[in-house]
Steps between C-alpha positions, in 0.01 A plus 500: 500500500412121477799394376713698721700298763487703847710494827228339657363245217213221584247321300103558536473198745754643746404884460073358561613310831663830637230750377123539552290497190457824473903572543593246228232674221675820560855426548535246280179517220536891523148503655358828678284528801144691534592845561482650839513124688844493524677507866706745447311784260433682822789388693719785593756349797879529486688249374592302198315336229670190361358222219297256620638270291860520585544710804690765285477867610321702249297835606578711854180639674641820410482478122146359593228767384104472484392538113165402581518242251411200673836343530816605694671736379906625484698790348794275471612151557882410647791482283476219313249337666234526186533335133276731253385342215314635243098367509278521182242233645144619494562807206710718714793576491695505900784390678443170731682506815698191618717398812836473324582159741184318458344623194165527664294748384435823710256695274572839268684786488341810345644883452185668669621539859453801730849529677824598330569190337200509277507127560206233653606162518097297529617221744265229542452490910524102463856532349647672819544445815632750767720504812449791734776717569712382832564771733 
């Protein structure tokens, strides 16, 4: 939501000299990345996957699944860690997926997963970041 003051809250100029290009078109221009390039599509460690934005924890590597869609994929996102709004952009109807401290923009969430949630949230791998599981 544009308008929508966040936790974490910085104009363009600040949020462009802490992200890479390609970061700041997703996160904040709700960009998407070329499917199947993305770091973690095929990443499969344990561990946690937080915003890239913000540092906020979002997915756990096990809610992680492989859709085969080209992006990563989850069943479910933490507890309050995701902001859904609804998307009607480019004739479709979805829900976008948000971090709900930053505001940047994560990717979808559509009702077509395998697992029991019936849930996959379409993360853009240049949204996240992840931090391996310390044992």
């Amino acid at each position: 939501m544009k308008n929508k003051v966040y936790k974490i809250s910085k104009t363009d100029t600040e949020w462009k000299k802490e992200l890479s290009s390609d970061e700041f078109k997703i996160l904040r221009e709700k960009g998407t990345e070329v499917p199947f390039t993305g770091i973690f599509n095929d990443h499969y460690e344990t561990g946690i996957y937080t915003c890239k934005g913000c540092g906020n924890t979002l997915y756990t590597s096990g809610s992680k699944f492989n859709s085969s869609c080209g992006w990563p994929s989850f069943d479910a996102a933490l507890p309050n860690a995701i902001e859904y709004i609804k998307d009607n952009s480019h004739g479709m109807l979805r829900t976008e997926i948000v971090c709900a401290n930053c505001g940047g923009h994560q990717g979808h969430l559509f009702n077509d997963g395998p697992t029991l949630t019936g849930e996959r949230y379409c993360v853009n791998a240049a949204s996240i970041d992840f931090s391996k599981e310390k044992k």
